[in-house]
N, C-alpha and C positions, 0 to 999 in steps of 0.2 A: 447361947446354946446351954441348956437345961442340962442335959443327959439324959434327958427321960426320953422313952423312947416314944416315935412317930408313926405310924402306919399312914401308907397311901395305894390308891390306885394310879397303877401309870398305863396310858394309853398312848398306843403308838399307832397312826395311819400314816402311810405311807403308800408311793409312786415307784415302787423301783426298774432301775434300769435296766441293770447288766445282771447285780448281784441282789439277792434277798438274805432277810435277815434267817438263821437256820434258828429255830426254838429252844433245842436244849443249850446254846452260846446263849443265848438273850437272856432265859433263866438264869443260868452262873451268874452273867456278867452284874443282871439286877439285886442277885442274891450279894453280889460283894458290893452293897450301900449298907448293907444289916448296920455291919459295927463303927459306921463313920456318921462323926459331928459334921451337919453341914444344914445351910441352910435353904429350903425349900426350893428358890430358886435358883440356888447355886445346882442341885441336885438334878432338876428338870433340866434344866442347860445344857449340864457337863453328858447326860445319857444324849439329848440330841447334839452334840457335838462329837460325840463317840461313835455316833450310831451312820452319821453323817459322811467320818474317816472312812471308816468300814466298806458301808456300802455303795456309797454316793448317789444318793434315790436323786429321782425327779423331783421329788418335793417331802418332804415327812414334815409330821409335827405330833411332836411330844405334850402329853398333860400329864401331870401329878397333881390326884385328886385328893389332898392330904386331909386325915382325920381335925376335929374339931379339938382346938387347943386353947386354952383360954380364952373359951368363949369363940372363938376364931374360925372360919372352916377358911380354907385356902384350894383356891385353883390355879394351878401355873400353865400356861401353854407356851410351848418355844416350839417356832415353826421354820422352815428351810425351804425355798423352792432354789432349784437347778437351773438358771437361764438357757434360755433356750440359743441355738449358733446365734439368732439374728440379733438376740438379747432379752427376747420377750420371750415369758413366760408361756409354759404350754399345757393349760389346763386340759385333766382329761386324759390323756395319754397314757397308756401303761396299767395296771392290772392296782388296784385300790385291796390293800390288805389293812386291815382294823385288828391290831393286838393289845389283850387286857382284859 
C-alpha cells in the first residue's frame, strides 16, 4: 500500500428479496472507503459481504472497476447467489437492479 490514492467504479447488480438497498445508505457507506489503506480486492469483497448482511438479495455481485496503476487496470468481481429451499439456484427471480 502506496498511500497514493485510487479511484474506482463499483457496480453493484443485484436480485433482492425482501429488502433493497436504499441510495443515500450506499453513498455514505461507499464514501467511508475514501480514507482507508486496502487492497482492491480486500475492498470489493468486504462491500459484497456488507451489502450481503444488510440485505440478503437472491443473488448480487460486486465489481470495482479500479483506475490504471502502474501500468495495471484492475477488475474485481465478487458475486453471491441465495440457494434456493431445494438448494439450487433460482435464476431470474426478483426485480434486476444495476447500481454505478
Amino acid at each position: 500500500m502506496t498511500g497514493q490514492p485510487d479511484f474506482a467504479t463499483i457496480s453493484i447488480d443485484y436480485v433482492p428479496d425482501r429488502l433493497c438497498v436504499e441510495l443515500k445508505s450506499l453513498k455514505l457507506y461507499l464514501w467511508s472507503f475514501r480514507d482507508q489503506g486496502a487492497f482492491h480486492e480486500a475492498v470489493t469483497n468486504q462491500i459484497l459481504d456488507d451489502l450481503v448482511a444488510a440485505v440478503s438479495p437472491l443473488s448480487m455481485e460486486v465489481t470495482g472497476d479500479f483506475t490504471v496503476r502502474g501500468g495495471i487496470h484492475t477488475v474485481v468481481t465478487a458475486r453471491h447467489e441465495k440457494p434456493a429451499r431445494s438448494g439450487k439456484s433460482v435464476p431470474g427471480r426478483g426485480t434486476r437492479r444495476r447500481l454505478g
